[in-house]
KOLLUM-836988 format. One record per residue (C-alpha): x, y, z. Coordinates in nm, 4 decimals. Layout:
# residues N
{site {X,Y,Z}}
...
# end
This chain:
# residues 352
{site {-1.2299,0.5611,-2.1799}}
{site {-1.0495,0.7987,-1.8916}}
{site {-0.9378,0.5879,-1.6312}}
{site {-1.1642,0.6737,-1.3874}}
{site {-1.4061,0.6006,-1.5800}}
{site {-1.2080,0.2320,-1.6121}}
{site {-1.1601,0.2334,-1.2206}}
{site {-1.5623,0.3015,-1.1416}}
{site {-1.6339,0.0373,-1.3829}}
{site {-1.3600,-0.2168,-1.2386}}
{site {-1.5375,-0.1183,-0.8784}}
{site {-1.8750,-0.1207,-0.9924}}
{site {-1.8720,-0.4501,-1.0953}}
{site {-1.6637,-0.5992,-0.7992}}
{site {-1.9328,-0.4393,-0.5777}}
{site {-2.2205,-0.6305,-0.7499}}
{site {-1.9984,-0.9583,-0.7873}}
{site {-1.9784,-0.9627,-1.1398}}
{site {-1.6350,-1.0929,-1.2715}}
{site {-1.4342,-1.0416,-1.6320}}
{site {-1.3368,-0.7049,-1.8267}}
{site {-1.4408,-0.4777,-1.9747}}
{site {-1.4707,-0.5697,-2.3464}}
{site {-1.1848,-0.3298,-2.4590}}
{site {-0.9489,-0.3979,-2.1971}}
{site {-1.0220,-0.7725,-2.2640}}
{site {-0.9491,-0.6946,-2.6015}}
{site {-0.6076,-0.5651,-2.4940}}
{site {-0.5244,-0.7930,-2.2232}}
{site {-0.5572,-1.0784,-2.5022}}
{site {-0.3909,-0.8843,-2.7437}}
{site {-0.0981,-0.7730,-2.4701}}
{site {-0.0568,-1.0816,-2.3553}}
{site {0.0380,-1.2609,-2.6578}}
{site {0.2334,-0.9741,-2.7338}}
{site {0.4334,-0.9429,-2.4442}}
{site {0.4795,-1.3266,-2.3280}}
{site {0.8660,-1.3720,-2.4703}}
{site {0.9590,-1.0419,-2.2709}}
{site {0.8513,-1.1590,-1.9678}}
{site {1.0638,-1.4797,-2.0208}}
{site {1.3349,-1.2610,-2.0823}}
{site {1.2685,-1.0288,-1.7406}}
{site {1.2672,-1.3005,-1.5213}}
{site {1.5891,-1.3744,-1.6483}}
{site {1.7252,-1.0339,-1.5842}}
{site {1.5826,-1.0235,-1.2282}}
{site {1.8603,-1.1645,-0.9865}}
{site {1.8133,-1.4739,-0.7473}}
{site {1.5159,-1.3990,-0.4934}}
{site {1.5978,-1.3628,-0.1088}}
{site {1.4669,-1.7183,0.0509}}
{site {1.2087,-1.5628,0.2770}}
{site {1.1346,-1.1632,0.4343}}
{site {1.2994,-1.1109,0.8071}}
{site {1.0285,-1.1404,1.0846}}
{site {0.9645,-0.8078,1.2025}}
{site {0.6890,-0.9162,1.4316}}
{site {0.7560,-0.7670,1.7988}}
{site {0.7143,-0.4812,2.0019}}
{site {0.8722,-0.1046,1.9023}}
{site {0.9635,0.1567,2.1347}}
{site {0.8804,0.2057,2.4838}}
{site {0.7047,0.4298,2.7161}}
{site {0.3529,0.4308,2.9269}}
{site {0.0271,0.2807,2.8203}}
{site {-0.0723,-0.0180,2.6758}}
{site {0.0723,-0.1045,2.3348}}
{site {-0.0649,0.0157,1.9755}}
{site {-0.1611,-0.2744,1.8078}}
{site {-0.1037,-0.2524,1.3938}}
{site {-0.1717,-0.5420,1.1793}}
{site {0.0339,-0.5614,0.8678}}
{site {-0.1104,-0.8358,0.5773}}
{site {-0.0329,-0.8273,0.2013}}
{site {0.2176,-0.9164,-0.0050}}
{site {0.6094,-0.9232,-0.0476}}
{site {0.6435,-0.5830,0.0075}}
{site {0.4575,-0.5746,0.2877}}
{site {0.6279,-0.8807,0.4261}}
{site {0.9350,-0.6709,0.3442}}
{site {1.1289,-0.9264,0.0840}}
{site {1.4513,-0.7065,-0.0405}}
{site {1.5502,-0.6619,0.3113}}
{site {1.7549,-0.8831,0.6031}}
{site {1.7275,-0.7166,0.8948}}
{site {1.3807,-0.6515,1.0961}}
{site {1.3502,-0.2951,1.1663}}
{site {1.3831,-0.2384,0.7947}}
{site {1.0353,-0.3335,0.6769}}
{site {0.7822,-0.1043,0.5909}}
{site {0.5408,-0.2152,0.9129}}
{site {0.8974,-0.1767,1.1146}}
{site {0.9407,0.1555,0.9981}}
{site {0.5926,0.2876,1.0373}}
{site {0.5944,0.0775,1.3976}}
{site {0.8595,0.3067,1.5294}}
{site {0.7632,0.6442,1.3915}}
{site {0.4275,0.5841,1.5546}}
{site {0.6139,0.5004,1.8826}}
{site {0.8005,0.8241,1.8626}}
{site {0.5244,1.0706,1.8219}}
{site {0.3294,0.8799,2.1218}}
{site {0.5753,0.8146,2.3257}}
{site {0.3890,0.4391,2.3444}}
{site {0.5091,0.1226,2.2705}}
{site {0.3503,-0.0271,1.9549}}
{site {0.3114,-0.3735,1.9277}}
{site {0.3620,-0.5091,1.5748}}
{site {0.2037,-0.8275,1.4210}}
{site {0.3034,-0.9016,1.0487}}
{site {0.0967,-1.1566,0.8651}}
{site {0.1526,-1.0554,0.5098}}
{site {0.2779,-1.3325,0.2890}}
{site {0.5197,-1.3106,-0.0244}}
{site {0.3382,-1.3882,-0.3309}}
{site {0.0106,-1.2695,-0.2127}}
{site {-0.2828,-1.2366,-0.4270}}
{site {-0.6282,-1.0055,-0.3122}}
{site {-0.7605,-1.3425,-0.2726}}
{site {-0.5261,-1.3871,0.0236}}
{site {-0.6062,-1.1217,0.2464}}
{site {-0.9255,-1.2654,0.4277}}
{site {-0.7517,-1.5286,0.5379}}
{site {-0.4137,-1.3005,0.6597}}
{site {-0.7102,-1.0931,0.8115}}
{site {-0.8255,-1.4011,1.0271}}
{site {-0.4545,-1.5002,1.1062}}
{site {-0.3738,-1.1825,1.2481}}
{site {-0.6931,-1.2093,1.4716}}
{site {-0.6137,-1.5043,1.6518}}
{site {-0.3348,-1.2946,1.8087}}
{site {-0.5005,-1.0011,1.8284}}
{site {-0.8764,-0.9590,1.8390}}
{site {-0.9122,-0.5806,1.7738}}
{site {-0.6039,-0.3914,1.5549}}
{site {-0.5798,-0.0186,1.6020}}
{site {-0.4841,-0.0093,1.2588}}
{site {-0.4546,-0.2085,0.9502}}
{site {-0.1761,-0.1823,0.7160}}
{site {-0.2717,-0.3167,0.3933}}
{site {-0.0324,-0.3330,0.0307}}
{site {-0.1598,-0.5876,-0.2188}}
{site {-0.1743,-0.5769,-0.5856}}
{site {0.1121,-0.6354,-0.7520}}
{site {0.0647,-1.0288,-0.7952}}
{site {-0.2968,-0.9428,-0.8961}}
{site {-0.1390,-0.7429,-1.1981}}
{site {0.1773,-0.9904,-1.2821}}
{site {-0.0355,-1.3545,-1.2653}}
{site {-0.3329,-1.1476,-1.4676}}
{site {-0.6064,-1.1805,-1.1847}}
{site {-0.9556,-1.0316,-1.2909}}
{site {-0.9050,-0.7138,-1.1544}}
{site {-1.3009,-0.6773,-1.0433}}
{site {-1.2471,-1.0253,-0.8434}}
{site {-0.9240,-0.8439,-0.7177}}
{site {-1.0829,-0.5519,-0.5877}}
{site {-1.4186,-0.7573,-0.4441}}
{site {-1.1599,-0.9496,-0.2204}}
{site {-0.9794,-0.5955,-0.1017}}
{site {-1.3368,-0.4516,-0.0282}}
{site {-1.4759,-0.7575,0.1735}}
{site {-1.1378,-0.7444,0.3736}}
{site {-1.1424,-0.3628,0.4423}}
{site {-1.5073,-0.3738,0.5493}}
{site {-1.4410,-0.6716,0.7429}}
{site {-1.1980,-0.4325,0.9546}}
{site {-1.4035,-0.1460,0.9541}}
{site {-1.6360,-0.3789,1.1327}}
{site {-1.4470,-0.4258,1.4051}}
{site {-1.3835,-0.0935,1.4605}}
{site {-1.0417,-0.0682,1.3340}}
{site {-0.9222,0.1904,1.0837}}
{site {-0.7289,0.0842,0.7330}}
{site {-0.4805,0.2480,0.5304}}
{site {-0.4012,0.0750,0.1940}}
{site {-0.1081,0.1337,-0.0088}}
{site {-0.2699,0.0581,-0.3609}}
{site {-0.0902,-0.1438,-0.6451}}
{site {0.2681,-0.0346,-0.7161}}
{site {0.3275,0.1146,-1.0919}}
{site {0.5407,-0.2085,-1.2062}}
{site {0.6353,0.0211,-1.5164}}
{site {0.9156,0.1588,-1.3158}}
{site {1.0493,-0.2038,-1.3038}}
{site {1.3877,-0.1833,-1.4012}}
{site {1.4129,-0.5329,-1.5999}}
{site {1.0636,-0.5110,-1.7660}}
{site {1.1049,-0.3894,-2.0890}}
{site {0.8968,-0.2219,-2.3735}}
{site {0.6036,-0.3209,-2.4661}}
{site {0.5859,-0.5125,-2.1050}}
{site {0.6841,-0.1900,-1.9093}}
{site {0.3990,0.0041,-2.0830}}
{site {0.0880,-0.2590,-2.0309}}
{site {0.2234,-0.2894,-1.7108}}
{site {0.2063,0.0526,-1.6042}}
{site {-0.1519,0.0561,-1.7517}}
{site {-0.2871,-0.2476,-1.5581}}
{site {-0.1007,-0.1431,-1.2117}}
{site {-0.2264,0.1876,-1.2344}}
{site {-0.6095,0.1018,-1.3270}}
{site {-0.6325,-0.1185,-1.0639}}
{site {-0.4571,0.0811,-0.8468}}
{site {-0.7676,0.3737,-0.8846}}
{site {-1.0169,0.0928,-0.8644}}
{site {-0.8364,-0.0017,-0.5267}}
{site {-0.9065,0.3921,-0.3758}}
{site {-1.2767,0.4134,-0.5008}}
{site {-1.3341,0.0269,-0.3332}}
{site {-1.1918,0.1128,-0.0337}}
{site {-1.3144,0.4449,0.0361}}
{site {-1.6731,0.3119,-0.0478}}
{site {-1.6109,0.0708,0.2537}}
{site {-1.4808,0.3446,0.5147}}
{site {-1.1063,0.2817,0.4633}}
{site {-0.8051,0.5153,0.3271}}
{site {-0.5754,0.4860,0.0802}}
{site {-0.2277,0.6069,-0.0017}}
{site {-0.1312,0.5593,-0.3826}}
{site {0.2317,0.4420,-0.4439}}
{site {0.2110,0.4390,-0.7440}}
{site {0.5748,0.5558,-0.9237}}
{site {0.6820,0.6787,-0.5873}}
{site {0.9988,0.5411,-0.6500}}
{site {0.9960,0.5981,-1.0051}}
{site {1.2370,0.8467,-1.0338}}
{site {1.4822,0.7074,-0.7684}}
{site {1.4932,0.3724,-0.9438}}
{site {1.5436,0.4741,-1.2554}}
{site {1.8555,0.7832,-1.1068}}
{site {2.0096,0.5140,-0.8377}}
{site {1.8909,0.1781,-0.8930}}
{site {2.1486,-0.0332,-0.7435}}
{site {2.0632,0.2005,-0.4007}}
{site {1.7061,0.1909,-0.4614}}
{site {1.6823,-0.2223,-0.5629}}
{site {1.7335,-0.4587,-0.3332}}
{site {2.0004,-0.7557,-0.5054}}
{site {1.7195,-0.9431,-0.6733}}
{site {1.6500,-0.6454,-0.9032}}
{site {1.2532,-0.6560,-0.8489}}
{site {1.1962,-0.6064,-0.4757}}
{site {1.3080,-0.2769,-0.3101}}
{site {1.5870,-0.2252,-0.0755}}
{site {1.5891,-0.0629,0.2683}}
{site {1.5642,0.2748,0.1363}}
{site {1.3450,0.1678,-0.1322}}
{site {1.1167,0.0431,0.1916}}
{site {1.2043,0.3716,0.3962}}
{site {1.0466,0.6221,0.1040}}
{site {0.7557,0.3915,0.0870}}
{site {0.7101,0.4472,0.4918}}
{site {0.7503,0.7790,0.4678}}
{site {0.4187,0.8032,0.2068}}
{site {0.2100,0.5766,0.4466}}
{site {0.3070,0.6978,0.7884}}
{site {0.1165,1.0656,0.7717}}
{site {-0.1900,0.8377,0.6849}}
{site {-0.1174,0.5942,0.9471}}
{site {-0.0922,0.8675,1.2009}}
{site {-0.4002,1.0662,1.0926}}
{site {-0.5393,0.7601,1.0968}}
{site {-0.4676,0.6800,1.4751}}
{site {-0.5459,1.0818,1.5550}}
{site {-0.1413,1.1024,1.6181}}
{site {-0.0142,1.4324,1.6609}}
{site {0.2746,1.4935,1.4126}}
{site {0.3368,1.7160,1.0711}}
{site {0.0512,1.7134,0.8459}}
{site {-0.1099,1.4226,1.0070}}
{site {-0.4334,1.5779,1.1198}}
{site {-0.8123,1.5130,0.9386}}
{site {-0.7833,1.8720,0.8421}}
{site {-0.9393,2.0774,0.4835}}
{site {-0.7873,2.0566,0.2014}}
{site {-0.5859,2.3150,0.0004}}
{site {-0.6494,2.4485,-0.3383}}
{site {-0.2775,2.5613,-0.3350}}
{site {-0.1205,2.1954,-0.3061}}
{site {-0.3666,2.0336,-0.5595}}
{site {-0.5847,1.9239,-0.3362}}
{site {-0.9841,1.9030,-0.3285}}
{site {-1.2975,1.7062,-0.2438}}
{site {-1.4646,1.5391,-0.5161}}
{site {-1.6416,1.2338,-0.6656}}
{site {-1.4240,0.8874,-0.5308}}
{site {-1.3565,0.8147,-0.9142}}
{site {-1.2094,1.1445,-0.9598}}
{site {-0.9880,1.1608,-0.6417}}
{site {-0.9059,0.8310,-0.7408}}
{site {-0.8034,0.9239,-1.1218}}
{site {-0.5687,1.2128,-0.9715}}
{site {-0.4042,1.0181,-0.6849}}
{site {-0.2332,0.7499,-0.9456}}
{site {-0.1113,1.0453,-1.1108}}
{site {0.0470,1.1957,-0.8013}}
{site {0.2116,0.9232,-0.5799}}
{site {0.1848,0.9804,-0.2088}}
{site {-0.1903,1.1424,-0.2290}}
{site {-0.4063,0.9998,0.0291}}
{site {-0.7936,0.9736,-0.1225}}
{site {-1.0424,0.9104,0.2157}}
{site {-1.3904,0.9228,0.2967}}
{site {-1.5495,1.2582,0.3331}}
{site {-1.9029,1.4679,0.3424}}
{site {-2.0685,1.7408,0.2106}}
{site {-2.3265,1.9527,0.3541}}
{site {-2.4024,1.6648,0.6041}}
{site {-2.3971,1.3813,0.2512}}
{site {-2.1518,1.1300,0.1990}}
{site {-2.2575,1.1009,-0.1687}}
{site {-2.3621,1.2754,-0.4214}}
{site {-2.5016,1.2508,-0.8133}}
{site {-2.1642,1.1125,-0.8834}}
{site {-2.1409,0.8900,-0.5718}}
{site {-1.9384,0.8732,-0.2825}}
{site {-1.7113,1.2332,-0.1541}}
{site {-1.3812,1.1341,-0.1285}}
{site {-1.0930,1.3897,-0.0181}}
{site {-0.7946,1.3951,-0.2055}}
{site {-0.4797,1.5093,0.0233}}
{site {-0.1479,1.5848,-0.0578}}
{site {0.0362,1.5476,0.3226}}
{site {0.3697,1.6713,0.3726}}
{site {0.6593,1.3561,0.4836}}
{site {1.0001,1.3967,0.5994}}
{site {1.2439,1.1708,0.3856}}
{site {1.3488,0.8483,0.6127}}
{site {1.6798,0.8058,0.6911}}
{site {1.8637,0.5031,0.6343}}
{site {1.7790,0.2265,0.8494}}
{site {2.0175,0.1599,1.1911}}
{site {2.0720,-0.1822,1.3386}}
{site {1.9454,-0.1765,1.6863}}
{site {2.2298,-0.3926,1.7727}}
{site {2.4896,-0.1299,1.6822}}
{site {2.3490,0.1308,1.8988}}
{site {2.5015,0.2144,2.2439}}
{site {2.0809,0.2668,2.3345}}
{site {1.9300,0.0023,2.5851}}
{site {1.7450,-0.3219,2.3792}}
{site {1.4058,-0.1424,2.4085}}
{site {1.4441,0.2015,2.3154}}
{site {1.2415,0.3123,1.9974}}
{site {1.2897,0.1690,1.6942}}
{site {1.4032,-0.1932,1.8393}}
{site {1.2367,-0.4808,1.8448}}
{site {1.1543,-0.6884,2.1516}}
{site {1.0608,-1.0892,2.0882}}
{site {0.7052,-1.1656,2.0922}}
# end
């Protein structure tokens, strides 16, 4: 079975509230399970000692005229930022203060993502965040991983994403998801772990697009992004516990999801406009399951909602475009503190 076949099926029967696997992957989650049980005892004692908590990176970025953009970060250690000790070198810190640039606006950051998140978790993150702010101009989403490592149904996963996307849609806010991470490129997992790994991750990382697309949101697949970096510079590309990444780890991540974020937001910047896609840089409009297939094979690709001729669906359900946007590489992260620039110029925090 092609995986998006897998991913269609994983949706389809999160949509419709079913719950279990598919009898095959069943079959092989059993089977890998058993199989791989002593090397995950003996990755988790190859990953270093954990960082205590993730810096608070809530706060206001940049300055300028205009009321503030408000983004909502929930999800998971990495989008809590765990690897890192300084503020402005999360993810939602990063992506904060490159929308702040191209605006020239303040944007107002609240973070409610919490390390060891499940899919489970993000309705109530979702309500958290609310109670400070009643109406985000964007929601930053990464979940998955912990779905894939503590073995979580991956049709129950992807019901609780959906709900939580369409619960933000509702409001009139727009959503960009960074799907499930390819844990394969995991430096301390090891074979057969890496390779079921890299198999779950990425099939629930397509079921992830075709989810949220069905519910009006966009996605950005992360898939191996950092793949190759990890496995050429790990000790730059890790942060010290081995697992989580590091500020530049973080920064390369930001650069994927901040085109999205801004085309999101209708931000002027490069490659950040709702605009056709090219045949010439792989991309296309298509059936969700397909866009979905392709964008885990090509980290960075953003898969969103689409029509054609006037439809949003066809025989083969729900047009999705598949784009491949150009991003800048971010450069390494500056402590606001050691610039000569006043305390609110772009890129530094302000309490809340």
């Amino acid at each position: 079975m092609g995986r998006a076949r897998r991913a269609r099926k994983i949706a389809a029967t999160a949509a419709y509230g079913g719950g279990g696997l598919a009898t095959a992957a069943a079959a092989l989650g059993a089977a890998g399970y058993g199989l791989i049980k002593a090397e995950a005892h003996v990755a988790r004692r190859l990953v270093g000692t954990p960082f205590d908590t993730s810096p608070d990176d809530n706060g206001t970025y940049g300055a300028g005229p205009g009321d503030p953009i408000e983004i909502l970060v929930i999800g998971d250690s990495t989008a809590a930022g765990m690897g890192v000790r300084r503020p402005h070198e999360t993810i939602g810190a990063i992506i904060a203060s490159g929308v702040s640039a191209l605006m020239g606006r303040p944007v107002h950051l609240t973070n409610r993502a919490v390390v060891g998140a499940e899919s489970s978790d993000l309705e109530r993150q979702l309500a958290n965040g609310l109670e400070t702010i009643t109406r985000p101009d964007v929601v930053v989403i990464l979940i998955g991983a912990n779905d894939v490592t503590h073995r979580i149904d991956r049709a129950t996963a992807v019901r609780h994403l959906e709900v939580t996307v369409r619960r933000i849609r509702a409001l009139g806010s727009e959503v960009v998801v960074g799907t499930c991470p390819d844990l394969g490129t995991v430096e301390p997992l090891a074979q057969p772990l890496r390779l079921l790994a890299r198999r779950w991750s990425r099939d629930l990382a397509a079921a992830q697009t075709i989810a949220v697309v069905e519910a009006g949101g966009r996605t950005v697949s992360l898939g191996d992004l950092l793949g190759e970096e990890f496995a050429a510079s790990p000790a730059t590309m890790f942060s010290e516990d081995r697992f989580h990444p590091s500020a530049a780890g973080y920064a390369r991540a930001a650069a994927a999801l901040l085109p999205s974020v801004c085309a999101a937001l209708g931000v002027w910047g490069q490659d950040t406009a709702d605009r056709p896609p090219e045949a010439r840089r792989g991309e296309g409009v298509g059936p969700v399951a397909v866009a979905a297939g392709q964008a885990v094979r090509d980290a960075g690709s953003e898969v969103a909602p689409t029509e054609v001729g006037g439809q949003a669906r066809g025989p083969r359900g729900r047009w999705a475009v598949l784009l491949r946007r150009q991003h800048d590489a971010v450069p390494a992260a500056r402590d606001p503190k050691a610039d000569a620039e006043p305390a609110d110029a772009a890129g530094a925090p302000e309490p809340t």
